[in-house]
N, C-alpha and C positions, 0 to 999 in steps of 0.2 A: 327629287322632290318637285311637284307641280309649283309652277310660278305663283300664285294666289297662296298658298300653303308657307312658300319658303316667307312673302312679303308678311305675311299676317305676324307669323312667328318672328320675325325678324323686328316689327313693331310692337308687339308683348316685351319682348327685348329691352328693346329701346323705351319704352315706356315706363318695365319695372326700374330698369337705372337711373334715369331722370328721377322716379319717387323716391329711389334710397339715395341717392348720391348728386341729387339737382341736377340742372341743364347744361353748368358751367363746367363739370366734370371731364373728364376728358376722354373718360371710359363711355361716359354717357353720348358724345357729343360722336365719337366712334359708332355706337350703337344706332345713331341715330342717322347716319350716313349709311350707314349700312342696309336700314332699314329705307330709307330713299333710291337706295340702286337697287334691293327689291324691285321696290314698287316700279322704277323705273321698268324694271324686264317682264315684269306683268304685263304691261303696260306695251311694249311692243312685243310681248308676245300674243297680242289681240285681246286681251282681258280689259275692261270697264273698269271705271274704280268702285261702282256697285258690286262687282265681282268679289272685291277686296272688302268693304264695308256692305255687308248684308242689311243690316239692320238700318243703313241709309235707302236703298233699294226701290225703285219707283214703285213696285208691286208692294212693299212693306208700307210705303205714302200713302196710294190708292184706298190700301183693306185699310187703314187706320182712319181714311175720311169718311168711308161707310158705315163706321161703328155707329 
């Protein structure tokens, strides 16, 4: 699975178990560490964190100050 792909999914994860089961959890807390060493290997794998958050994206900044 591409780096960007596994992180993304790995923080869907982690995000849906924090909303059913809170942060304190420990399945959650799992998930969310998990979701961090994702990102981590994105992350030396040459990928941005725009890469990872599209919807952050300097190109997605730009066109929304031209509207």
């Amino acid at each position: 699975m591409h780096p960007i792909r596994r992180a993304r999914t790995a923080q869907h994860r982690a995000v849906r178990a924090i909303a059913q089961r809170g942060l304190a959890h420990p399945g959650s807390r799992a998930l969310l560490a998990a979701a961090a060493l994702a990102a981590t290997a994105a992350w030396e794998a040459g990928h941005r964190v725009a890469d990872l958050h599209t919807l952050l994206s300097h190109d997605h900044e730009s066109r929304s100050r031209d509207c």
